[in-house]
ROTI-538336 format. One record per residue (C-alpha): x, y, z. Coordinates in steps of 0.25 Angstrom, whole numbers, padded with zeros to 4 digits, always signed. Layout:
<nodes>
XYZ
...
</nodes>
This chain:
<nodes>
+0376-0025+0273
+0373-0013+0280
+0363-0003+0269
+0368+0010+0262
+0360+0018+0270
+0361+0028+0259
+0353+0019+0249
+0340+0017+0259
+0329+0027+0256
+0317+0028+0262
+0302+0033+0257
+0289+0039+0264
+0277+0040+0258
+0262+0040+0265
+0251+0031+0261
+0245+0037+0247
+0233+0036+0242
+0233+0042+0228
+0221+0044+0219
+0210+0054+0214
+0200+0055+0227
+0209+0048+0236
+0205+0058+0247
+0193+0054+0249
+0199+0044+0257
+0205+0050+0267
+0196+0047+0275
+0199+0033+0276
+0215+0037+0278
+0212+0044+0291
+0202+0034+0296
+0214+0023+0295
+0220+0033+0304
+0211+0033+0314
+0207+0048+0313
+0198+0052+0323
+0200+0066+0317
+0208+0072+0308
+0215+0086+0305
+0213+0089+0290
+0223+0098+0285
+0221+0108+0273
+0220+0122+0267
+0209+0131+0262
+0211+0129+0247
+0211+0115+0250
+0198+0116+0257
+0192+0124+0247
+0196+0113+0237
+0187+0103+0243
+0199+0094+0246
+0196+0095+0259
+0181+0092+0261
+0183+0077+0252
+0194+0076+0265
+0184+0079+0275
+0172+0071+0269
+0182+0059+0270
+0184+0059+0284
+0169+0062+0286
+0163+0051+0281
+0173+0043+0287
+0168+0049+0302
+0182+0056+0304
+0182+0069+0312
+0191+0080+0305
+0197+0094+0306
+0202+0104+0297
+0213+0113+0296
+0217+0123+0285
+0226+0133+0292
+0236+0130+0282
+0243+0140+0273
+0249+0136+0258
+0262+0132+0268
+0258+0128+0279
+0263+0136+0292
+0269+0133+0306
+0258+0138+0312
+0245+0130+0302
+0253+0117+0306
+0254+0121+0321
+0239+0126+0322
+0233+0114+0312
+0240+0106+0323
+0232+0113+0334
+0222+0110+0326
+0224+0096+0324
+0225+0094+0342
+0215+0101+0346
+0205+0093+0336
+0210+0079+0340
+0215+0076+0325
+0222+0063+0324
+0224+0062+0309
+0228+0074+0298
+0223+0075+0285
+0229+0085+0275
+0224+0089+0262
+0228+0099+0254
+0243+0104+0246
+0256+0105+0255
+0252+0113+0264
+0240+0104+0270
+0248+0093+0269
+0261+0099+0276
+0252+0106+0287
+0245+0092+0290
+0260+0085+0291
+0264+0096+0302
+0253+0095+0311
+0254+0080+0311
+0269+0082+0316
+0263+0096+0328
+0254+0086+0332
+0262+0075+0334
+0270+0083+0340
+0265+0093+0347
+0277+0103+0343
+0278+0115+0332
+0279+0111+0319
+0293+0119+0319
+0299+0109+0325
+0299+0099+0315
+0307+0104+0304
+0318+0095+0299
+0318+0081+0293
+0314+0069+0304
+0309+0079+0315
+0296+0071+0318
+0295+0062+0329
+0281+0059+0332
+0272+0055+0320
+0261+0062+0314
+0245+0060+0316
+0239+0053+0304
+0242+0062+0291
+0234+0060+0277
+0237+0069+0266
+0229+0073+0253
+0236+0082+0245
+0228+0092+0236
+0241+0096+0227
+0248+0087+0220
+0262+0093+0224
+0267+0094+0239
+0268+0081+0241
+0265+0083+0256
+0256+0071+0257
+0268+0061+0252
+0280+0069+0258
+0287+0068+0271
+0288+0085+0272
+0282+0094+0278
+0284+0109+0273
+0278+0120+0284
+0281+0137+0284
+0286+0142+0296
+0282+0156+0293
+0288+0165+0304
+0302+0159+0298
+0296+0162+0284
+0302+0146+0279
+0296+0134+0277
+0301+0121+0286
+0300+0106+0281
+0299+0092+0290
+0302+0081+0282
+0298+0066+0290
+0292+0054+0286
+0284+0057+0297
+0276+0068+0289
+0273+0059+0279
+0257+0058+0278
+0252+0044+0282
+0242+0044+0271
+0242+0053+0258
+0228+0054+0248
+0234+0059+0235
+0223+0064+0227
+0225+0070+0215
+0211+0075+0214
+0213+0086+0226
+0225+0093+0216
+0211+0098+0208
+0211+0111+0217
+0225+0116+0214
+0227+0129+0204
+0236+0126+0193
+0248+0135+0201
+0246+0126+0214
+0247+0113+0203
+0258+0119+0197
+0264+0122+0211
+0263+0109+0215
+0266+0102+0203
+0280+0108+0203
+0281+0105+0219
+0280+0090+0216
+0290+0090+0205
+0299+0098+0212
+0297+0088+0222
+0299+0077+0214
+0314+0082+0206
+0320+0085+0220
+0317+0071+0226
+0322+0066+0213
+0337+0073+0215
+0335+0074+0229
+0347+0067+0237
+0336+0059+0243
+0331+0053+0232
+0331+0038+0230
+0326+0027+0222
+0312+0027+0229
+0310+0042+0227
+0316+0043+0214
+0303+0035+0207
+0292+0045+0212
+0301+0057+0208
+0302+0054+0195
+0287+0051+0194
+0283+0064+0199
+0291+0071+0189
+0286+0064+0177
+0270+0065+0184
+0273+0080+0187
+0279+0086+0174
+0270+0076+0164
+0257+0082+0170
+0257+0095+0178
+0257+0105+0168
+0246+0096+0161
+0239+0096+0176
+0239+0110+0177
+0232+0112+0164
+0220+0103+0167
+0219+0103+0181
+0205+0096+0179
+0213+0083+0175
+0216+0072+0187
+0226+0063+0181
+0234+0075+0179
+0233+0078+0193
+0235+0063+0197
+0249+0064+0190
+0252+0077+0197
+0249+0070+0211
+0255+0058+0210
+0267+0066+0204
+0266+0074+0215
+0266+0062+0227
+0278+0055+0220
+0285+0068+0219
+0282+0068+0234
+0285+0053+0237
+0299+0057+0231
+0302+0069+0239
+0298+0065+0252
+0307+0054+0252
+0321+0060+0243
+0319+0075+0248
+0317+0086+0240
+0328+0097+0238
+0331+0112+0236
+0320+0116+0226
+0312+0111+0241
+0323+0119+0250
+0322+0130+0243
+0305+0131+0240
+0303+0129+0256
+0310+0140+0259
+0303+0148+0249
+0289+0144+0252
+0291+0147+0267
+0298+0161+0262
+0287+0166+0254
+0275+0155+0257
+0274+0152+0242
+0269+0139+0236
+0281+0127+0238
+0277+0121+0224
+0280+0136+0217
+0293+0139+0226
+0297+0125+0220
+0294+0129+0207
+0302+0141+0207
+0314+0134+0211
+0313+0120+0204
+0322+0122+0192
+0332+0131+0198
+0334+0120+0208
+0335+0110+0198
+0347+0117+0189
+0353+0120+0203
+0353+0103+0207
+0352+0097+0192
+0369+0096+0192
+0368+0087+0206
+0360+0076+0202
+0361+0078+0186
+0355+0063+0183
+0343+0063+0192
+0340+0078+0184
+0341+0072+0172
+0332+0061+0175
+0321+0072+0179
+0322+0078+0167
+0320+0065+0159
+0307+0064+0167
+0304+0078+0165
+0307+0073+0149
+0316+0081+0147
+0325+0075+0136
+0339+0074+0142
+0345+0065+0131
+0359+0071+0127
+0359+0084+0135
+0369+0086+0147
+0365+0091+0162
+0365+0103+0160
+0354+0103+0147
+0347+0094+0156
+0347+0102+0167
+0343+0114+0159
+0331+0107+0153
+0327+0103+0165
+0326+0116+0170
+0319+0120+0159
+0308+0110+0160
+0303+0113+0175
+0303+0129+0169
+0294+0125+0160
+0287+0115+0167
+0285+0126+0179
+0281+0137+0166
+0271+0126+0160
+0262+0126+0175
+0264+0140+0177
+0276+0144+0185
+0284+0155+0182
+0287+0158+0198
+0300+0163+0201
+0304+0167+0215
+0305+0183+0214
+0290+0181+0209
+0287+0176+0221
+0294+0187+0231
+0310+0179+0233
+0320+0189+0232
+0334+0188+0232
+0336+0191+0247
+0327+0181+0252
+0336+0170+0244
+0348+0167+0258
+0334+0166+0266
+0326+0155+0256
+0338+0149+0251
+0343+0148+0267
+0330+0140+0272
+0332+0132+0260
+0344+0125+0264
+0337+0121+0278
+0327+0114+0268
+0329+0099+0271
+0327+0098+0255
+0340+0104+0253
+0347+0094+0260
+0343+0084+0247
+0346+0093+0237
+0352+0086+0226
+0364+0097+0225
+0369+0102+0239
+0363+0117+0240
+0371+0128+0247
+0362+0140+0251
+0369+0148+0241
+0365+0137+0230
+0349+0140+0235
+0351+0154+0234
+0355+0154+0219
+0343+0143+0216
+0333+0153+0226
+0340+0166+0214
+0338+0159+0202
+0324+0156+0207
+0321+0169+0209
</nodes>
């Protein structure tokens, strides 16, 4: 009996190694690898929060040579990738290190694909378009939100074109990821709230995604019970590590999730915004979430209400649409209780750049997994509602 191919599914994930302190061993991860000298990949805040100097005292006392590059901006550009790439040839690196939010962690998976390539990073944009793999990559995520370290995307802003490009492959996956929720220490209460509402949008779009599947489904629903039973309590006392140890693991199952079932348009939709108006990805997905939600709910009703129930929202006796409307309510609230009262207009969107956001959006490959096929018309209204 020949299989049904459409029941196989398939799931990526890197080595992980989660636990306060974990990336003091780093270390030892590039060691394995043979490093003779390695490109570590951050940013300024990240530097400044110490994260960086416990990464390069690991590789010292181990005898490994390093280099650093920082050039990267809160989404990182064509032209950091092309130049940390430069920068990575011209010292002889042969393994990549990046610590730091999505940014680091994108910029590190794009210069391991320029130089295993020797092409622009342009090039690549697409699903599969990688033929020649990576140097080693380790990741150590400092938010517990992006999911960088545990996903097989890449998210770079091409600036002259004023958009954001993504690269989806197994291939981009990291080799080896340090989750520490210790390095979350540094981030302000709007970066937390930021990346907390990233990782549970991430994790209710893999759950109604038309990839998702039995192996998927699992971490899903764990990072939405992690995430909405402890980040407004996170936020409040960010002193306490437990809290944030929730917050990350919720974070890398929310990623687990969406690497492998695809995420959808609340995704479409906040790529193109980030790369419009270069703001946080984790706020343009706040913004949109429940308009999204009420604009998908009636095309997978039952895996909705099975969201709300592990939001606990009580759904006995109520119909779709009070489900619906409850949910809805819930992510206002929750959104209200960390802080977030964005709305587009706020942040400069006006009605005319909606044919231009919502025209990117459908060349998303998120979209394409959308629970509820999306015309660019149907974007435009979710992009007005939004507003």
């Amino acid at each position: 009996m020949s299989p049904n191919l459409s029941l196989l599914r398939k799931f990526v994930s890197p080595e992980i190694i989660f636990g306060a302190g974990c990336r003091h061993n780093v270390g030892n991860y590039a060691k394995t690898f043979g490093a003779r000298k390695v490109l570590v990949v951050s940013d300024p805040g990240v530097i400044a929060a110490g994260w960086v100097a416990d990464v390069e005292a690991s590789l010292q006392a181990i005898g490994i040579d390093y280099c650093l590059y920082s050039d990267v901006s809160p989404n990182p550009r064509v032209e950091e990738v092309m130049l940390g790439a430069e920068v990575y040839r011209d010292n002889h690196c042969d393994v990549i290190v990046a610590i730091g939010g999505g940014s680091p962690m994108d910029c590190g998976k794009a210069i391991g694909i320029v130089v295993a390539h020797g092409r622009n990073i342009l090039d690549f944009e697409g699903v599969d378009t990688i033929r020649v793999p990576s140097p080693p990559l380790i990741l150590i995520p400092t938010t517990a939100g992006t999911s960088a370290d545990v996903s097989q995307f890449v998210i770079i802003s091409n600036q002259q074109e004023r958009m954001k490009f993504s690269i989806v492959s197994k291939a981009v996956v990291p080799d080896v990821s340090l989750i520490d929720p210790e390095t979350t220490a540094s981030m302000d209460p709007f970066l937390s709230a930021c990346t907390g509402i990233d990782a549970l949008v991430h994790a209710i779009e893999a759950f109604v995604s038309t990839g998702h599947g039995p192996l998927t489904d699992p971490h899903a629903l764990e990072a939405m019970r992690l995430i909405n039973g402890n980040l407004v309590q996170m936020i409040a006392n960010p002193a306490d590590i437990a809290l944030r140890e929730k917050i990350m693991l919720g974070s890398m199952q929310a990623g687990l999730a969406f690497s492998n079932a695809i995420l959808g348009a609340v995704h479409a939709m906040s790529h193109s915004l980030g790369g419009f108006l270069d703001l946080p990805h984790g706020l343009c997905n706040a913004v949109l979430v429940e308009h999204v939600v009420a604009f998908n709910y009636n095309s997978a009703p039952e895996r909705f209400k099975v969201i709300a129930e592990t939001f606990g929202i009580d759904c006995r006796g109520l119909n779709h649409r009070q489900i619906r409307g409850r949910l809805v309510e819930h992510l206002i609230a929750l959104k209200h209780a960390i802080g977030f009262h964005e709305t587009l207009g706020l942040h400069g969107v006006r009605v005319a750049d909606i044919p231009f956001l919502s025209q990117h959006a459908m060349d998303d490959p998120c979209i394409l997994t959308n629970p509820r096929e999306s015309s660019q018309r149907d974007v435009e209204v979710v992009y007005g509602e939004a507003l």
